[in-house]
N, C-alpha and C positions, 0 to 999 in steps of 0.2 A: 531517643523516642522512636518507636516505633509504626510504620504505616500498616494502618489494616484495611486491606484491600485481598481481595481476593480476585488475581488474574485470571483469564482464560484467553491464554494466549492462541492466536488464527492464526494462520495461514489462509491466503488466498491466492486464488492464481492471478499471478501475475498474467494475422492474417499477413502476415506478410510475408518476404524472402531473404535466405539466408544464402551466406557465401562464407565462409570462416577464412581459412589459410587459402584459399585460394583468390588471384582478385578479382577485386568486385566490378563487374562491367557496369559502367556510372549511366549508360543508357536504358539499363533495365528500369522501367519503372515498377511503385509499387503496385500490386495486386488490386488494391482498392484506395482511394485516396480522398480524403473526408476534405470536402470544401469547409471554408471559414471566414465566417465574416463576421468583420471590427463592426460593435455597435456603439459603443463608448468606451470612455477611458476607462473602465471599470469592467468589460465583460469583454468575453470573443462566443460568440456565436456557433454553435457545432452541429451542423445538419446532418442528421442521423449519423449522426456522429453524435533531647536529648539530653541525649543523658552524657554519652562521651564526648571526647573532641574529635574523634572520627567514627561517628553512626553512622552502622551500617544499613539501610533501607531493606527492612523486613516486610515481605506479602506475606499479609496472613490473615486470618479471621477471627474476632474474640480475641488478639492478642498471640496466638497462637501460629509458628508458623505454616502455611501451607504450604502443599506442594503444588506444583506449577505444570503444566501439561504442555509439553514442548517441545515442537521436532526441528525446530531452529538451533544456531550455535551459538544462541544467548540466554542469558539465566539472569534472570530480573534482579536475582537476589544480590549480586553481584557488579551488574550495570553500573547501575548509580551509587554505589558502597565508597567510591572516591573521596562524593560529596560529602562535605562537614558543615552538618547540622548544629554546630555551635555559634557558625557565622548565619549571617540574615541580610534581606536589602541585597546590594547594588554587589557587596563581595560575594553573594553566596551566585547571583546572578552571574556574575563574569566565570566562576569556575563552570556552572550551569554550561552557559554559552561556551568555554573551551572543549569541555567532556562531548557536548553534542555535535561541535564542526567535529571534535577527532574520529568520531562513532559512524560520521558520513555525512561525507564534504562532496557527496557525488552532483553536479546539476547540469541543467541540462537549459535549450531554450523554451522559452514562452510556449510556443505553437508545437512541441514536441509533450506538452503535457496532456495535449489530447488524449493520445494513447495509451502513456500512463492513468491517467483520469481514469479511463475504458473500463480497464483492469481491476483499480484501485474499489472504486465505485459501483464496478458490474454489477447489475441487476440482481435479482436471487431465481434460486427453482427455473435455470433456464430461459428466463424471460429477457428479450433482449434489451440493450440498452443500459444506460445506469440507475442509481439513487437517485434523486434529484433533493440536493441539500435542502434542507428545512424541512422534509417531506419524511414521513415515515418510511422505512424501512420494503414496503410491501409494495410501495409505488415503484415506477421504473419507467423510462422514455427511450427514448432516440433522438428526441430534438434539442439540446441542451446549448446550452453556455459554461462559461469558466467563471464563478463566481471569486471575486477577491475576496476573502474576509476580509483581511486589513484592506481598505480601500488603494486601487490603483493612486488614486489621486489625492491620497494621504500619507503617501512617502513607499507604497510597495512596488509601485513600477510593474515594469516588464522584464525584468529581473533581479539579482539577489533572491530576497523574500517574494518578488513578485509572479517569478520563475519556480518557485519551491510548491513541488506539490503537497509538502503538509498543508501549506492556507490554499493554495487554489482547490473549491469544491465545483463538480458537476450540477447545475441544478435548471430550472425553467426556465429562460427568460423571462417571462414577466416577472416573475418571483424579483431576478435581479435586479429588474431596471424599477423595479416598488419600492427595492431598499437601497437604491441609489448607491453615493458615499457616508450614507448617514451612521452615526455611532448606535452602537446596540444599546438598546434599554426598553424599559416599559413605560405604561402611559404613564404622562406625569414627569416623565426625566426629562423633557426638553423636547428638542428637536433629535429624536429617537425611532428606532427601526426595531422592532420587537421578533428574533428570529422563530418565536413561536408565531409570528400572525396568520399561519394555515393551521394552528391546531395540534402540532408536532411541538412539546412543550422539551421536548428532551433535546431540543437541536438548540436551546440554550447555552444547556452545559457543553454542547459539542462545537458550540460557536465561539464559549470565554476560552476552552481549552487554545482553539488556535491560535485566540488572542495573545494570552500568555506565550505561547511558544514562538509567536514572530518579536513581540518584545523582548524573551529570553534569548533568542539567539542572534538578533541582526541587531548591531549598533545604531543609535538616535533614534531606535522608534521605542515612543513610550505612552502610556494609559498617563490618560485622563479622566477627573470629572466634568469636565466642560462639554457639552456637544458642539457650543458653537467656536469651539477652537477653527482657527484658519488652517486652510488644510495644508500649508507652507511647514506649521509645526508638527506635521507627520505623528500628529498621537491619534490613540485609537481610545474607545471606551464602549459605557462609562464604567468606570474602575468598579466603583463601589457598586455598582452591579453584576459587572463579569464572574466578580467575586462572589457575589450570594448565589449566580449560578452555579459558579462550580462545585462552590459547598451543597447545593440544595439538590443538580441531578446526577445523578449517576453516568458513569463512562456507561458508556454503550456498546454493544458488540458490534457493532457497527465499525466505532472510531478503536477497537480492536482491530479489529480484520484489516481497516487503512493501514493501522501504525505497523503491523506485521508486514503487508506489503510493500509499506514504502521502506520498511526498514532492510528486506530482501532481495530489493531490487537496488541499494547503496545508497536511498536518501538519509538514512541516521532513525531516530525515536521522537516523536514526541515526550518528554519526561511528566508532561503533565496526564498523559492518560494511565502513561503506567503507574503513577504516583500524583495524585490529584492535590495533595496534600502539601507539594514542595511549592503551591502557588504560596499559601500563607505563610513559608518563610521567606519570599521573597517582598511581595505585599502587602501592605495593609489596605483601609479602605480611603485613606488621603493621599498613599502613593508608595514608592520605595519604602521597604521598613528603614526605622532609624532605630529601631529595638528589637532584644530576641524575642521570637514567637511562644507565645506561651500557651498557647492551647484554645485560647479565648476568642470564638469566631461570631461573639453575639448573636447566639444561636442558630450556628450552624450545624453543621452535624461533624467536621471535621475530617473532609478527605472525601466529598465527593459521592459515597457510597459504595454500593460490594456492586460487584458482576455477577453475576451467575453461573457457572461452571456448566459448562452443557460436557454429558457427556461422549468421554472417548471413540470414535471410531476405528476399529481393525482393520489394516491390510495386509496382507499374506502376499507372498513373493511368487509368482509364477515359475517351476522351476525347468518346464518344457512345456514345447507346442503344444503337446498332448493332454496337458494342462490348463491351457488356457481356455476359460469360457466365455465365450460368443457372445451367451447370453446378460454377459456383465459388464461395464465399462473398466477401461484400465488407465490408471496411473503411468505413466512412460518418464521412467527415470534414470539419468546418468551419471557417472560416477566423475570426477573434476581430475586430470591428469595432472594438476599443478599442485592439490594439496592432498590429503593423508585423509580417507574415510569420511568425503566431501562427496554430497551428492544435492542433483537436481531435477527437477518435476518440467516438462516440458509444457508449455504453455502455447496458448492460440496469439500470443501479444507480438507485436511489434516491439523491438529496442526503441525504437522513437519512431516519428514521421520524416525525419532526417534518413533514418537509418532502415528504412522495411526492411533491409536482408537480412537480420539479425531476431529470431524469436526467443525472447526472454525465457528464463530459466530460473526458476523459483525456488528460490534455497531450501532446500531440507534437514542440510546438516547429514549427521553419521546416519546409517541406516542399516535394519538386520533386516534376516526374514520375516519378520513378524513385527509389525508397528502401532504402535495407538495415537491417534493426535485430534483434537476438539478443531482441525483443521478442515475449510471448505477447500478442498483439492479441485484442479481442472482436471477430469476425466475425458477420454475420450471411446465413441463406439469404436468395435473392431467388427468389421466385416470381412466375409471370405470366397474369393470366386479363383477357383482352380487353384493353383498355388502361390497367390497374391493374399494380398492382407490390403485393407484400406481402415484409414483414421481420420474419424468425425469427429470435430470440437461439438458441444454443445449447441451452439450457433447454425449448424449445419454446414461448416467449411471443411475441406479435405486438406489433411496434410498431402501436400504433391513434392514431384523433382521433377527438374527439369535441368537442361543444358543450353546456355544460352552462350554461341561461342565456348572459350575453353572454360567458363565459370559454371562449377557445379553449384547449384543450388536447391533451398527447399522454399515452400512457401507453404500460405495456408489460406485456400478462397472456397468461394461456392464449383468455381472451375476451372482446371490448374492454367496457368498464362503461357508462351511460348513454348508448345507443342509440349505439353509436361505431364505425367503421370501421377495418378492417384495409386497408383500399386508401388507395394513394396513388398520384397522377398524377405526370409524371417529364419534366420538360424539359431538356433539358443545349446548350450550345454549348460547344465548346473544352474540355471537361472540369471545364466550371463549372456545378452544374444546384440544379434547385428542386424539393420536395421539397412536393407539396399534397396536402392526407389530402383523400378523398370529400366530410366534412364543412366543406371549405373550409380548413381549417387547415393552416398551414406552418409547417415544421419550423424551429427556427432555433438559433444559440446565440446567447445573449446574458448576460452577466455571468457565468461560470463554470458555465454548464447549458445542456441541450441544452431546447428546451421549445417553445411550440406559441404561434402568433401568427394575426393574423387579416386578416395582411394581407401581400404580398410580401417579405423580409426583404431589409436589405440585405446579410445574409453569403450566403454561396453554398455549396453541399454539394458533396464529392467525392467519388466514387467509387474504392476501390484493389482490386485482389485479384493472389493473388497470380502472379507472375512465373510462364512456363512452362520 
């Protein structure tokens, strides 16, 4: 059987300080540091802050396959092709759950998903702040919370699933503390939390999908239809409404752009966004299937819906200074000295709140001169006073360097911390160049971060912006 969906696969970009191969002096604090406070067990507070026996999952449209638009090192087509759609129920579920810890088993703590959140979530068109879940797309804050889908205090904790930034969403406070630990549903289901109740009908579908991915991949948590289960029995719901959500809205580009990020940054996929459709072999609307899926979703529609394919963006490789234009923002990318035609997008993120001296590096996979990708990239201005170069995130923060003791580092604030420099000097040949802060330091990536050395690196930085 074949799934017809049509992807449009994101990227998104994935302030703080970096120290790679050199060590890190554990006095440095970070650049900014986001207060947090526990409001309930359920929320933390962020002050601005088939046909075979082994079917292969087809995206496509009308039946047809599509192509897939994609500057990542993954092909949808391929991903889930493991899975055998002749099993259903609780077997097709445990291979589900193996294929997605294998695909990325990365986690991290509680209070470190701020940052990721940040990222994940970021606002759009520069605006600061994030999404605030339940809310359309167009809203954006600074005053947030960590909303648990699956309730903290219906088996997600503050870690496992309760640590995994697939279910932890950014969204209001009030919004959270409204829908309590209550199971999702509409009037009429019980004692029910309706994740449309602002008017945002599509963060249904975007709330079963979670659902399903924390019962697909974390042992003992399972959908019900009960609301008033005890929250001892760590189930979530209500099933047979999760379900008509996800058949009834469409993935979103939205819970795109997340799944790409968190998948970039080493959390694994959601399966149900890329494949909406693998919920109804897993489920029915009484509970685990006990029979194969046959197609029959008592009018549904069968998979969730299409995406819309936004199109491609160009970028063009800068191949000297001479080239480069002022007047346009740039992509700043490096090339990974551990693997074969591995490259990454340098971002405004912090590795965690544990970790400021580490800025995340946003997978892009192989890269030529010349790129196209339906990708929201973090760009940065480039400005130019005598023969320095300076780099502004969005946000209005400077990549800086600085030397703090013998540790070379970089960060990323409104104003560099320990006597540090916003200038960097800028060499290029061939459209390969190097990247030295005033303070001697060079930019570099090394093991999954972008970070600050003290000596020539052997990776080399790119320059892209976009196509005219």
């Amino acid at each position: 059987m074949k799934f017809t969906k049509k992807i449009a696969v994101l990227l998104l970009p994935f302030l703080f300080i970096t120290a790679c191969q050199n060590p890190v002096n554990s006095s440095v604090e970070p650049t900014s540091s986001t207060p947090i406070v526990e409001t309930s067990s359920d929320s933390t507070v962020v002050n601005d802050s088939s046909s075979n026996s082994s079917t292969s999952i087809i995206d496509s449209t009308n039946s047809s396959t599509s192509s897939i638009s994609n500057t990542s090192d993954i092909n949808l087509k391929s991903y889930w092709s493991s899975l055998d759609l002749n099993t259903y129920g609780s077997t097709l579920r445990t291979s589900l759950r193996s294929l997605i810890n294998k695909t990325g088993n990365k986690t991290i703590g509680y209070s470190s998903n701020n940052s990721v959140l940040a990222q994940s979530d970021k606002a759009l068109n520069g605006q600061s702040g994030i999404i605030p879940f339940y809310r359309k797309e167009t809203e954006h804050t600074t005053d947030w919370n960590k909303e648990h889908v699956w309730p903290n205090s219906r088996g997600a904790g503050k870690s496992g699933p309760g640590a995994d930034p697939h279910m932890l969403r950014p969204t209001y406070s009030k919004d959270n503390s409204d829908r309590g630990n209550n199971f999702y549903g509409q009037s009429g289901d019980g004692k029910v939390w309706d994740p449309a109740s602002f008017g945002y009908e599509n963060a249904r579908g975007e709330a079963a999908r979670i659902v399903f991915y924390v019962s697909a991949r974390y042992s003992g948590m399972e959908l019900s239809n009960n609301p008033n289960d005890a929250t001892s029995k760590n189930t979530m719901g209500r099933l047979d409404r999760l379900i008509e959500w996800n058949n009834k809205y469409p993935v979103t580009v939205q819970e795109v752009r997340r799944n790409e990020y968190l998948y970039g940054a080493g959390f694994g996929r959601n399966p149900f966004i890329d494949h909406p459709d693998l919920v109804n072999y897993i489920w029915d609307k009484q509970g685990l299937r006990t029979s194969s899926y046959d197609g029959n979703l008592n009018g549904g529609n069968n998979g969730g819906g299409t995406i819309v394919e936004e199109d491609p963006i160009t970028y063009n490789i800068v191949n000297s200074l001479e080239d480069l234009d002022l007047s346009k923002e740039v992509l700043v990318v490096s090339n990974d000295p551990t693997s074969t035609n591995e490259y990454y997008a340098l971002t405004s993120a912090a590795k965690s709140n544990d970790l400021p001296w580490y800025l995340i590096g946003n997978h892009l996979g192989a890269m030529t001169s010349t790129f196209k990708t339906t990708s929201d990239l973090e760009l940065f201005k480039v400005t130019k006073s005598g023969d320095h170069y300076q780099f502004m995130s969005s946000d209005n923060k400077y990549l800086f360097n600085y030397v703090s003791d013998t540790h070379y580092s970089i960060g990323m604030g409104a104003t560099p911390t320990n006597n540090g420099s916003i200038n960097w000097t800028i060499t290029m040949e061939n459209g390969e160049a190097q990247m030295k802060g005033e303070r001697g330091v060079y930019l570099e990536y090394y093991k999954g971060s972008f970070c600050g050395y003290s000596k020539a690196p052997s990776t080399h930085i790119s320059f892209y912006q976009l196509a005219d």
